[in-house]
N, C-alpha and C positions, 0 to 999 in steps of 0.2 A: 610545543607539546610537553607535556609533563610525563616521564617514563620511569617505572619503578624496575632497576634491575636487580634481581633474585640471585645469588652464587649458591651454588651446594657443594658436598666435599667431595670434590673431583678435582684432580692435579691441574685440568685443565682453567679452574680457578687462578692460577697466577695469570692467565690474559683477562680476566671480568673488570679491574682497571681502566686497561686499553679501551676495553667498548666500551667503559662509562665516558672517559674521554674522548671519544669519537662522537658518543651523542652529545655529549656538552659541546663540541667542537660544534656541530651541525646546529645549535641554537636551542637546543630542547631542556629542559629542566630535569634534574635524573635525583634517583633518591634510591637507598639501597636496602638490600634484604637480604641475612646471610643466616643459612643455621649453624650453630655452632662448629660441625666438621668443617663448611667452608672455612672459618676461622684457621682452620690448623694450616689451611695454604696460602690465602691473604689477613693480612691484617686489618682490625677495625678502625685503626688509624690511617691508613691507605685507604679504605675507599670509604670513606667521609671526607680524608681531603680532596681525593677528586673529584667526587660529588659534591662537597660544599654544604652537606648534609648530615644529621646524626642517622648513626647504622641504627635499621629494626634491626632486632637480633634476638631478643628476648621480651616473651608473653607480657611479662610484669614486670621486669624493673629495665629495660631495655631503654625506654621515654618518660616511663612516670606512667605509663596507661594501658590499663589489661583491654582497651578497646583501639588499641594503634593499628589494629590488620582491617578496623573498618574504616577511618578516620583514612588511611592511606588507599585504601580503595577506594574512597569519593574522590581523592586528589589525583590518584593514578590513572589517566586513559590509555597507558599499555606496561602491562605486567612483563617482561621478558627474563625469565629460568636462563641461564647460564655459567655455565656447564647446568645440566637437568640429568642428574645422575637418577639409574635406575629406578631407587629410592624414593626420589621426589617423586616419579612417573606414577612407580605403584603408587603411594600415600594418595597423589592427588585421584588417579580411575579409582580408588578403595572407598575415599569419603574419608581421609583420615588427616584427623588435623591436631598433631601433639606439639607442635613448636611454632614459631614465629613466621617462617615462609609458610608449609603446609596451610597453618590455616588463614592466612591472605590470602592464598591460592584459591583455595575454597568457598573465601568470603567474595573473590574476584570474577564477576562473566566471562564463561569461557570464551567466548567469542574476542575479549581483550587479552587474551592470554599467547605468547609468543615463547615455544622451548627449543635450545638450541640442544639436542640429546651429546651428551658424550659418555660413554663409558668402552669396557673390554669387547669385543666382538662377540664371546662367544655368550657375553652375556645381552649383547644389543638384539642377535640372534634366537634369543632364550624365548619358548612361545608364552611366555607368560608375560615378556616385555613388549612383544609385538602386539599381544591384546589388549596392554593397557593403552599402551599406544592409540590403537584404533580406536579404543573406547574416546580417549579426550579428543580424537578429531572430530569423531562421530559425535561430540558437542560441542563444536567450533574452535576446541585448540588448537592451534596453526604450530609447526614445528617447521626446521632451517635446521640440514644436515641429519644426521652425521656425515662426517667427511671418510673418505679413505684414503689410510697414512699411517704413520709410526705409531703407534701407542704406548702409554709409559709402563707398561709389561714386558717391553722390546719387540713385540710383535709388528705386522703390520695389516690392515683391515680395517671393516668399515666399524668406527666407532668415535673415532677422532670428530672434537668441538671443531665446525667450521670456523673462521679465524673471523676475529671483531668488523670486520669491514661487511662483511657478507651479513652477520648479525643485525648490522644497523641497517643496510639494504633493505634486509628483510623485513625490517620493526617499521622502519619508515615505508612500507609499500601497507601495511597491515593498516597505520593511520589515519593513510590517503584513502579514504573509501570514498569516490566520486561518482559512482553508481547508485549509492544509499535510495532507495525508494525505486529505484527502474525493476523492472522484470524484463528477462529477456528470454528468448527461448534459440535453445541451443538443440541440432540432432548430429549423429554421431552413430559411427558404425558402418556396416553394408545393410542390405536388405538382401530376406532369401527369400524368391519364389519358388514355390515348392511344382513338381513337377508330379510325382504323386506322393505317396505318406512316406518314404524313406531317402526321396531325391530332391535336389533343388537346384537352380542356378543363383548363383549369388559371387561375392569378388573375394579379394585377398582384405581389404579394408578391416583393421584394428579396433578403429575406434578410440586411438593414444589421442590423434587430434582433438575429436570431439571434447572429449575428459578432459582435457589441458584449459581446453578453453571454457567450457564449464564451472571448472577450479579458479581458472584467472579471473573472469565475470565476481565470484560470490566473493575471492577476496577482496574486488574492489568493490564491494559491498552490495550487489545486486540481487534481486532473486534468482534465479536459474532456473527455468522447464526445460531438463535436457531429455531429449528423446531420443530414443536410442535402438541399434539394430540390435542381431543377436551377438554379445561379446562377453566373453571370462572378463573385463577390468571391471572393478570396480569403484566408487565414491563415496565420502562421508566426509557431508558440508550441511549444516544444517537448514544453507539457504540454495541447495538444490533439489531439486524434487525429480524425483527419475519414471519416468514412463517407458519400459519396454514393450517394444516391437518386433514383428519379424518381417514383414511385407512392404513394399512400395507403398501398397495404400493404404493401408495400416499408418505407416509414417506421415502420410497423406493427409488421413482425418486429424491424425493429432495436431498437426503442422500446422493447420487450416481454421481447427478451433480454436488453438493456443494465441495464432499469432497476433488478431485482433487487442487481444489484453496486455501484449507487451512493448516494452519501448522499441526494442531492436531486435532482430534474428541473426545467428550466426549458422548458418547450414552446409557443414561440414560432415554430413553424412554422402557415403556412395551409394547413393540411391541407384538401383539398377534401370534403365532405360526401359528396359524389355520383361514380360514375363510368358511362361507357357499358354497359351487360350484356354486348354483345358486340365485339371490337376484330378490324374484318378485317387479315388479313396481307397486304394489297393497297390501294395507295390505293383509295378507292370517287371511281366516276367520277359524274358528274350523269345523272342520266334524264329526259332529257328538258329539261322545262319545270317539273317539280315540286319538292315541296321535300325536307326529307330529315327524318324524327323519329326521333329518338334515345329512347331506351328508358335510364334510369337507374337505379343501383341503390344502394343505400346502403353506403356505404365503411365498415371498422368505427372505431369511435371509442376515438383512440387514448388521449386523456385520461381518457375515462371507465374504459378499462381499468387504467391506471397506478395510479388511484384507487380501484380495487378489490384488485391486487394490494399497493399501501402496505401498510408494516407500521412498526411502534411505533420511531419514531429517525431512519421518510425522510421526506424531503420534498416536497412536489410543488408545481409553480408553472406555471398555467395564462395563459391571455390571452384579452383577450375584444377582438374589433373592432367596432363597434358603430355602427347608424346612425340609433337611435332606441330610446329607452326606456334608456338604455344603463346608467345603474346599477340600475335595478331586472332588466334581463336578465345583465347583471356577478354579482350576489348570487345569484341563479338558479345558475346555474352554477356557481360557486364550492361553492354546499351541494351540486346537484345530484351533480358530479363529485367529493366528496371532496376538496377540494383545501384546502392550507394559504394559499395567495394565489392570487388574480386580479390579474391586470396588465390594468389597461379603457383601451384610448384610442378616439376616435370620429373616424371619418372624415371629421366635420363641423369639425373644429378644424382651422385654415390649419399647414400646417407637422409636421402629424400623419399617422399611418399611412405607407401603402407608398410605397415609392418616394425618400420624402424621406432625407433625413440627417440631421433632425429629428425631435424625438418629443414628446407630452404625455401623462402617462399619471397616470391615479391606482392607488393599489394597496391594492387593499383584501384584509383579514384573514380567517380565519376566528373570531378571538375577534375579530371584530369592529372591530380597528384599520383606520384609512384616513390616507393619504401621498397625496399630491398632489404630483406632480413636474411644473412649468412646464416651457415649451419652452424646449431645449436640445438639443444635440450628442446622439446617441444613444447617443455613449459614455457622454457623462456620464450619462444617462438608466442606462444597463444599470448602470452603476454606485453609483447609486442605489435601483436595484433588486436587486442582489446582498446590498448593504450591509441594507437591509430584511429582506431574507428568509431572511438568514444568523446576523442580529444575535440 
């Protein structure tokens, strides 16, 4: 792969080096871009010899060519900012392009662009940094960190450059797009049925898994229809397309029209089993001293239908939450509904299930293969699970 990495003037520049030598190390072609503040912390003679490459550095006389930030964007299939101090962040969400990186940046698809953020905390924290932020993701900028750790303030907090290794992880998962051209349809969340206009039954479910896995699908390049219950997270990918819901069958219709069009289904939503029969259009007030029963009725099942509509090429990936007997009701399932994978994690494991930013999951096959994934980040979790059930 041919990789262009970018330094800016941030201390954390004396590691930018290291990760060009790490992507040379891994076989990739690397070529460099520094504004002149980088300079004040590496040298142009250091990273042209690790690259093996002349630095861009300057619009005009940098190579001989006031047209080198286009010329290096047809040869670049990934841009990677390292250190991507404040500065770079705003110029690039601004549209501002007065020097040598800026406007490659610029001239570059956001969707090939990879920022590893470092600066002081309280200015990572700044809401002026967190909206440029959003802005370049909300056009397919991908970012990797910040870390939290020492910083060269003396302080400690999140702002610190994740270290070169992590960097190339990242660059090289950004590359591998092996989903290119799939759509897949993701749901996520709970479902509330409403009981009358101010009450509902519904569960604890987040919706972190859903969104993890969402996120993991578009960077390995796929469309994404994620449907979703009622949840505060939210997402900006340019290759996912979000339908909110609040209903079982609500989830139901989308599920049902969506899934036909796409390669595979990931159905990670808590869809409720049960709803009320009937849902007054009025709060219901107490009577009395007595209590109140609710009459339930069975919501339709939206996996079991996916798994009857499959046909020969899709995929379907189910999940089981589980509070006892839990691989033998996982395998249940799994044959019961048709499905290509079960995702089983158990509410009994610390750090597991809803609510967390954690997850433990095993994932078992229909030919019978089984993956066990320790606890970890969710992302990495969904992304371990993509990777599975894609492969």
């Amino acid at each position: 792969m041919r990789i262009i990495v970018g330094i800016t003037g941030g201390i954390a520049a004396y590691k930018s080096p290291e990760l060009v030598r790490l992507l040379k190390k891994a076989g990739h072609e690397v070529r460099c871009a520094a504004t002149e503040h980088a300079l004040e912390f590496v040298t142009r003679a250091t990273l042209e010899t690790v690259s093996g490459a002349p630095l861009y550095h300057d619009l005009f006389t940098g190579n001989g060519s006031s047209t080198e930030h286009i010329s290096l964007k047809d040869w670049g299939e990934l841009l990677v900012v390292a250190p991507a101090t404040a500065n770079i962040i705003g110029k690039v969400a601004s549209g501002i392009a007065d020097d040598a990186l800026s406007t490659l940046l610029l001239a570059m698809p956001p969707e090939r662009v990879l920022m590893a953020p470092a600066m002081n905390s309280q200015m990572w924290a700044h809401p002026a940094v967190q909206r440029n932020i959003a802005t370049l993701k909300g056009w397919g900028v991908r970012t990797v960190g910040p870390a939290v750790g020492e910083l060269a303030c003396g302080t400690s907090g999140p702002g610190r450059m994740v270290e070169p290794a992590e960097i190339v992880e990242a660059a090289l998962s950004t590359l591998h797009t092996p989903l290119s051209a799939q759509r897949w349809l993701v749901t996520a969340g709970p479902t509330y049925e409403r009981i009358d206009s101010v009450r509902f039954v519904g569960n604890y479910s987040s919706g972190k898994m859903g969104f993890a896995l969402a996120q993991a699908l578009a960077d390995a390049g796929a469309e994404v229809e994620l449907v979703t219950g009622p949840t505060a997270l939210s997402i900006s990918h340019p290759r996912v397309h979000r339908t909110d819901i609040e209903s079982a069958r609500e989830m139901y219709a989308a599920a049902t029209a969506l899934y036909p069009t796409c390669r595979g289904a990931i159905l990670s939503a808590a869809v409720a089993d049960y709803r009320p029969a009937e849902c007054a259009d009025h709060k219901l007030k107490k009577q009395g001293d007595e209590g109140m029963t609710l009459t339930l009725v069975q919501n339709p099942d939206i996996l079991a239908s996916l798994g009857k509509m499959k046909t020969d090429g899709q995929l379907l990936v189910g999940f089981a939450l589980e509070t006892d007997n839990e691989l033998q009701n996982a395998q249940g399932k799994l044959q019961r509904k048709n499905l290509d994978y079960i995702v089983m994690n158990s509410l009994r494991d610390a750090g597991a299930g809803f609510g967390t930013d954690t997850n433990k999951v095993t994932i078992l096959g229909a030919d019978g293969s089984r993956r066990d994934v320790g606890l970890r980040s969710k992302q990495k979790v969904a992304r371990e699970i993509v990777s599975t059930v894609t492969s």
